[in-house]
C-alpha positions, 0 to 999 in steps of 0.5 A, a space after each residue: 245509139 244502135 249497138 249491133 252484134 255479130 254472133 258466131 260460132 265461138 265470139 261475139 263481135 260487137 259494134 256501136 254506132 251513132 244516130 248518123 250511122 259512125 262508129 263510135 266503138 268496137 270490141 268482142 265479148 264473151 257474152 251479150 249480158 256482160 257486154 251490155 250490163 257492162 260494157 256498155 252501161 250507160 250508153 243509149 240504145 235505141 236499136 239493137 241489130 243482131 247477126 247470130 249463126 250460133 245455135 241454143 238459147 243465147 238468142 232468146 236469152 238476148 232478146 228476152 233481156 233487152 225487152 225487160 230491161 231496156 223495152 228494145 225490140 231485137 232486129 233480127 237479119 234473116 236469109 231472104 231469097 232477093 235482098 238489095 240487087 243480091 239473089 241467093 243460089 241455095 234452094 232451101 234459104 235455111 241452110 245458108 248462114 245469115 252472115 255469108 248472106 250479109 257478107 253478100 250484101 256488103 260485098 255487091 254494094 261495096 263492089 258493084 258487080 262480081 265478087 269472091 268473099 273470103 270469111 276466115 273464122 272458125 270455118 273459111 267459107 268463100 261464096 261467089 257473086 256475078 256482075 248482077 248480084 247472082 250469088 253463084 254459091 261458094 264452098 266451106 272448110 274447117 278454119 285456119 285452127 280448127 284443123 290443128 285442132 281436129 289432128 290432137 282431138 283424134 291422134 296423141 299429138 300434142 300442140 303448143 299454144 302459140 302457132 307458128 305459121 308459114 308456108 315453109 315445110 316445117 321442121 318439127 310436128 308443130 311447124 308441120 301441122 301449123 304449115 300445112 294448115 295454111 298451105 291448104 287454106 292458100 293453095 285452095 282460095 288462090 285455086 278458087 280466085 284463078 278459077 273464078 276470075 274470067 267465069 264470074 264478070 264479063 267487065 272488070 275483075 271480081 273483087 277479092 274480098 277477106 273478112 274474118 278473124 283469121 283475114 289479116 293473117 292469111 292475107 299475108 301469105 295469099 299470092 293472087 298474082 296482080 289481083 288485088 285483096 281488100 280487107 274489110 273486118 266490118 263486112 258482116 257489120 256493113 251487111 246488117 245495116 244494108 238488110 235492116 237499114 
């Protein structure tokens, strides 16, 4: 079995494949110790491959246990400047995150040309390929929640729970919170995909891709006119058996 685990900034998502290279389960967890003591005891893993973006000792904790434990040698994925027809734009390889860098990955081969990959976590981060796997850099922003969220941490409002999206203009503070923060992240992703659209190929249209926590959400309210969105929760998953294949 190869377990492979997507650590981001406020989950771990986590994925367990067969020796033929199937899913054979999926899930997020708090922590990788619960997930393998747990979760997962009993099964056979061979290989582990990990994604992390989150910094401290998590990563060193993980590896240290699994060479203990299980005698397994954590593959970690690391930025490289040319991976698989894909060539990073950043200057300083450092400063790109490992999982929009497998996004990349993913995207190029499931698309073969340009693309326009849209990770909506905890931040949205849209990043830019050509025809030729050129990576022409993307953009960030704070996540559907995190906005929300920056607004009671500084000013005395209160939120519930529960958000109530839409693109309507709201009738309450909540509603007029929770829809502005989608309104921006739509307005911004469908100025970005117009933009884009005739820059990036000179063939077909770039494919429109969403992945992410928050994708299936704010998928629904994107209107991107006769492009189409593909939605693939796996992508960063997909990008780890491409660079540690």
């Amino acid at each position: 079995m190869i377990l492979e685990l997507d650590i981001g900034n406020s989950r771990i998502k986590w994925r367990l494949l067969d020796s033929a290279g199937r899913t054979q389960s999926t899930g997020i967890a708090e922590q990788p110790k619960q997930l393998l003591d747990v979760t997962l005891a009993g099964q056979a893993i061979q290989r582990v491959r990990v994604s992390c973006v989150r910094p401290g000792e998590l990563l060193s904790e993980l590896t240290r246990d699994l060479a203990e434990t299980r005698g397994i040698a954590v593959e970690i994925a690391r930025v490289q400047r040319h991976c698989q027809g894909v060539t990073v734009a950043y200057q300083d390889l450092s400063r790109l995150g490992v999982d929009r860098w497998l996004t990349l990955l993913a995207a190029f081969r499931s698309s073969g040309g340009a693309a326009i990959i849209v990770d909506c976590g905890t931040a949205v981060t849209v990043d830019l390929l050509d025809d030729h796997g050129n990576h022409q850099g993307g953009y960030i922003v704070p996540g559907l929640k995190l906005g929300p969220a920056a607004l009671t941490r500084d000013t005395a409002i209160r939120l519930s729970a529960t958000p109530q999206w839409g693109l309507e203009p709201g009738n309450s503070t909540e509603e007029a919170i929770y829809h502005g923060a989608l309104i921006m992240l739509t307005a911004l992703l469908e100025k970005v995909v117009s933009r884009e659209l005739g820059r990036l190929t000179t063939e077909q249209s770039p494919a429109v891709i969403l992945t992410g926590g928050d994708a299936a959400l704010i998928g629904r309210y994107l209107n991107l006119g006769q492009t189409t969105i593909q939605q693939m929760p796996e992508l960063v998953f997909d990008g780890l058996g491409i660079a540690l294949p």
